[in-house]
MIFI-429395 format. One record per residue (C-alpha): residue number from 0; x, y, z. Coordinates in nm, 2 decimals, always signed. Example, Ala and Ser with C-alpha at 12.3 -4.5 7.8 and 13.67 -1.06 7.14 Angstrom:
<rs>
<r><nr>0</nr><px>+1.23</px><py>-0.45</py><pz>+0.78</pz></r>
<r><nr>1</nr><px>+1.37</px><py>-0.11</py><pz>+0.71</pz></r>
</rs>
This chain:
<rs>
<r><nr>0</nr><px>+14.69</px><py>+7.09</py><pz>+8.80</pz></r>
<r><nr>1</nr><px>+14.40</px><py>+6.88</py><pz>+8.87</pz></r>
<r><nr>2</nr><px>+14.47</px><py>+6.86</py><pz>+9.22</pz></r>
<r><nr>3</nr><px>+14.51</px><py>+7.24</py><pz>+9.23</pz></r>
<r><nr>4</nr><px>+14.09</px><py>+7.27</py><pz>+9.06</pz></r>
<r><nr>5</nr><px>+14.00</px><py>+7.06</py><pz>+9.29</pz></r>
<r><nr>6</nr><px>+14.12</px><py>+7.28</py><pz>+9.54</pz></r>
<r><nr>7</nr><px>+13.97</px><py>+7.58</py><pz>+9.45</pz></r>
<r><nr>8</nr><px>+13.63</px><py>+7.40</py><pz>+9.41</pz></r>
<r><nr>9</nr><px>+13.63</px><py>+7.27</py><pz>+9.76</pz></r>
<r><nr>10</nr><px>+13.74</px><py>+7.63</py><pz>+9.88</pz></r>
<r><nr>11</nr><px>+13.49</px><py>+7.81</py><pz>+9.68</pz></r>
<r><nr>12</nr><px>+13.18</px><py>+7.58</py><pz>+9.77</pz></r>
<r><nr>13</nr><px>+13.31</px><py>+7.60</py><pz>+10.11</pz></r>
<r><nr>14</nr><px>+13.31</px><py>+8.01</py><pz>+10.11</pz></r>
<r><nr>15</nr><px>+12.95</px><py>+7.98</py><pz>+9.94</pz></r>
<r><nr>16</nr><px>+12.82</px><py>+7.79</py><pz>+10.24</pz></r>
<r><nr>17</nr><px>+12.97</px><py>+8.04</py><pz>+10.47</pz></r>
<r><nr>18</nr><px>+12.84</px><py>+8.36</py><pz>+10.30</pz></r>
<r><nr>19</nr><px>+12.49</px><py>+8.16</py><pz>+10.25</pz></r>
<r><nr>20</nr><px>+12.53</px><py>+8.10</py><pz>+10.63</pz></r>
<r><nr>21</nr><px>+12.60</px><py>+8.45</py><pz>+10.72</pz></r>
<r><nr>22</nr><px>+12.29</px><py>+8.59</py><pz>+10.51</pz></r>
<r><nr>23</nr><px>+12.11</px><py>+8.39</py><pz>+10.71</pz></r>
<r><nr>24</nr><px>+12.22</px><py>+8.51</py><pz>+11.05</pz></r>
<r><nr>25</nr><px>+12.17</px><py>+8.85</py><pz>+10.89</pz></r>
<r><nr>26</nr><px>+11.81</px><py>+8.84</py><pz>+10.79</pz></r>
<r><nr>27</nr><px>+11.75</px><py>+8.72</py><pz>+11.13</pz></r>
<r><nr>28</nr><px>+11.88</px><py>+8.95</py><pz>+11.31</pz></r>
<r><nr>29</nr><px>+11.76</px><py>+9.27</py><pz>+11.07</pz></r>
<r><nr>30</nr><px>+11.41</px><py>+9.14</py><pz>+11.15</pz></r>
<r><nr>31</nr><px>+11.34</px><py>+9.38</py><pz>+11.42</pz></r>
<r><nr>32</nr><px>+11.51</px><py>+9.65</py><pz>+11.26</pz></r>
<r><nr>33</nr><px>+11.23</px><py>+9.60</py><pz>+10.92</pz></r>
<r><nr>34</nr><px>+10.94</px><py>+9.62</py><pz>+11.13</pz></r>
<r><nr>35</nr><px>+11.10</px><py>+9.95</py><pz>+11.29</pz></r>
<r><nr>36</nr><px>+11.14</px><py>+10.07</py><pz>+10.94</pz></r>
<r><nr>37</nr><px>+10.78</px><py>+9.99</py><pz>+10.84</pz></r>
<r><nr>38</nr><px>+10.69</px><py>+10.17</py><pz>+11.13</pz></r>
<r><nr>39</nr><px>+10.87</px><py>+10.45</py><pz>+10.98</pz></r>
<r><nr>40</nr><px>+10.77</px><py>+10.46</py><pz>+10.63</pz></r>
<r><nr>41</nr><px>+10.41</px><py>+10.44</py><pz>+10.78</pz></r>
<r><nr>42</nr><px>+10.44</px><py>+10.78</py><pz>+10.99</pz></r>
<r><nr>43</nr><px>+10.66</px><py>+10.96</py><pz>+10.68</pz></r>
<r><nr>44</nr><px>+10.35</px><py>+10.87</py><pz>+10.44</pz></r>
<r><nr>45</nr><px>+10.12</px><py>+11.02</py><pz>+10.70</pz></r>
<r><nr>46</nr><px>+10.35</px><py>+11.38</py><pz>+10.71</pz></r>
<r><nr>47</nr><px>+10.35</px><py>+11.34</py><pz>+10.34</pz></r>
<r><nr>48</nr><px>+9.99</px><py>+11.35</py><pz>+10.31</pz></r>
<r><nr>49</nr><px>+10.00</px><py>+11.59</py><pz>+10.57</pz></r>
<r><nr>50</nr><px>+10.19</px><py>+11.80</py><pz>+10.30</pz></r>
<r><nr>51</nr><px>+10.00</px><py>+11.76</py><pz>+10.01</pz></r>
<r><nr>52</nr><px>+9.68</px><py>+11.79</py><pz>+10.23</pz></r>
<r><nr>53</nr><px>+9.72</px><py>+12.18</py><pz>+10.45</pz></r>
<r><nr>54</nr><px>+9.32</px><py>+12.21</py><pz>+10.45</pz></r>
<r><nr>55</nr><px>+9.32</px><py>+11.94</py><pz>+10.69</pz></r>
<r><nr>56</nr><px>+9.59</px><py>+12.05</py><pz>+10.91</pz></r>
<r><nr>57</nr><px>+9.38</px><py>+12.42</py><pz>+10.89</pz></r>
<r><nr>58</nr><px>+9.07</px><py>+12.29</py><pz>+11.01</pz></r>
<r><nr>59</nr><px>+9.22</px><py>+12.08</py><pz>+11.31</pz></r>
<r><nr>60</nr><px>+9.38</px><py>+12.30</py><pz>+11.45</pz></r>
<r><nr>61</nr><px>+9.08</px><py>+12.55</py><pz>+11.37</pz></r>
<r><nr>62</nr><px>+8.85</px><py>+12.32</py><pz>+11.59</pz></r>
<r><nr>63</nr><px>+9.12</px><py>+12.27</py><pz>+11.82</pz></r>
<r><nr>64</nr><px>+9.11</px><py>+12.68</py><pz>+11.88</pz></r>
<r><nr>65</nr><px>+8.74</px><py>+12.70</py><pz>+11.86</pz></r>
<r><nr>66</nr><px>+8.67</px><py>+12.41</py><pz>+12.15</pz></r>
<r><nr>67</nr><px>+8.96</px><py>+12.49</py><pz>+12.38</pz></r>
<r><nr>68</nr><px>+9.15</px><py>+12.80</py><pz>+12.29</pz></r>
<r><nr>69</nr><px>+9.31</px><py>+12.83</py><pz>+12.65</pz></r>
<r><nr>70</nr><px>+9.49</px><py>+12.47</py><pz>+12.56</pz></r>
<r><nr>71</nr><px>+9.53</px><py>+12.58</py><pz>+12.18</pz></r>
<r><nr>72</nr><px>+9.71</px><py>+12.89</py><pz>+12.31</pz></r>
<r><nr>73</nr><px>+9.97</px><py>+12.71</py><pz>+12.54</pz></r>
<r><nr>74</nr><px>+10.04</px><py>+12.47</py><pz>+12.27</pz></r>
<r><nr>75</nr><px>+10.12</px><py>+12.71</py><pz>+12.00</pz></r>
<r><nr>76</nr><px>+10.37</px><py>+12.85</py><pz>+12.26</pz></r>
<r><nr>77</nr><px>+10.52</px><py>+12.53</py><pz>+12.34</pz></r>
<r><nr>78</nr><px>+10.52</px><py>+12.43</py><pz>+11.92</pz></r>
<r><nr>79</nr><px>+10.69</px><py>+12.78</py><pz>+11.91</pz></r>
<r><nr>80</nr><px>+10.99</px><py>+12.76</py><pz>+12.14</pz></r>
<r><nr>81</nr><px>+11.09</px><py>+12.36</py><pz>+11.99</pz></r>
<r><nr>82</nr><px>+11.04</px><py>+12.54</py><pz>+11.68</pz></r>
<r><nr>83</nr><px>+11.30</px><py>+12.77</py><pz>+11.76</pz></r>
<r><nr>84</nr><px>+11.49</px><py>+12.55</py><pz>+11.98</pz></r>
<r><nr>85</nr><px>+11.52</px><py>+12.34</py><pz>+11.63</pz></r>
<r><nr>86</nr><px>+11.61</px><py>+12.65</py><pz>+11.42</pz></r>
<r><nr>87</nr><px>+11.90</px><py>+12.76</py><pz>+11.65</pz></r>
<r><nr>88</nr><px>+12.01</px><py>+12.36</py><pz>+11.67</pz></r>
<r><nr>89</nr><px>+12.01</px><py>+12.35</py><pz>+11.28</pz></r>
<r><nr>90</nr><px>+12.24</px><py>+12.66</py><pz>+11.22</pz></r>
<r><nr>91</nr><px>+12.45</px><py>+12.58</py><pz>+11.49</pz></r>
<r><nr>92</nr><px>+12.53</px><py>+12.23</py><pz>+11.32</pz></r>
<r><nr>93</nr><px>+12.53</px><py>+12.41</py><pz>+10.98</pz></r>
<r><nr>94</nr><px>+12.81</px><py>+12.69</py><pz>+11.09</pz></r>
<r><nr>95</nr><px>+13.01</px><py>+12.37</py><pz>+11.18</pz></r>
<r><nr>96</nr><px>+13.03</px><py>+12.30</py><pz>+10.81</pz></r>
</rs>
């Protein structure tokens, strides 16, 4: 029976090392990936403050019409047909359901 412990012991220590081993290999590699990520969170804070902040967003885009409203004019098209590209896309996938 003591022979049989002694198994498990050496197998379990042996299984730790491994999975300590594969952590390893896996933080490493998912460095890349955490710096995309922070990249990320950083630009869905911004839309967020964005949200909670539309007075900003009115006067941009205010100055923007006011200094060039040829340009302003021909962007709002342009935002209006992804817009709509994006609204047909998103039904589509939701009549997949």
């Amino acid at each position: 029976m003591n022979q049989k412990l002694l198994l498990l012991a050496t197998r379990h220590g042996a299984l730790k090392a491994r999975i300590d081993e594969q952590r390893r290999t896996l933080r490493q590699q998912a460095a890349p990936l955490e710096a995309a990520l922070a990249r990320g969170d950083a630009v869905m804070q911004g839309v967020d403050w964005l949200k909670h902040h539309p007075l900003a967003i009115g006067v941009a885009v205010a100055a923007v019409v006011v200094a060039r409203p040829r340009g302003a004019w021909r962007w709002a098209k342009r935002g209006f047909f992804v817009w709509r590209g994006w609204q047909a896309i998103r039904n589509s996938l939701a009549g997949m359901r």
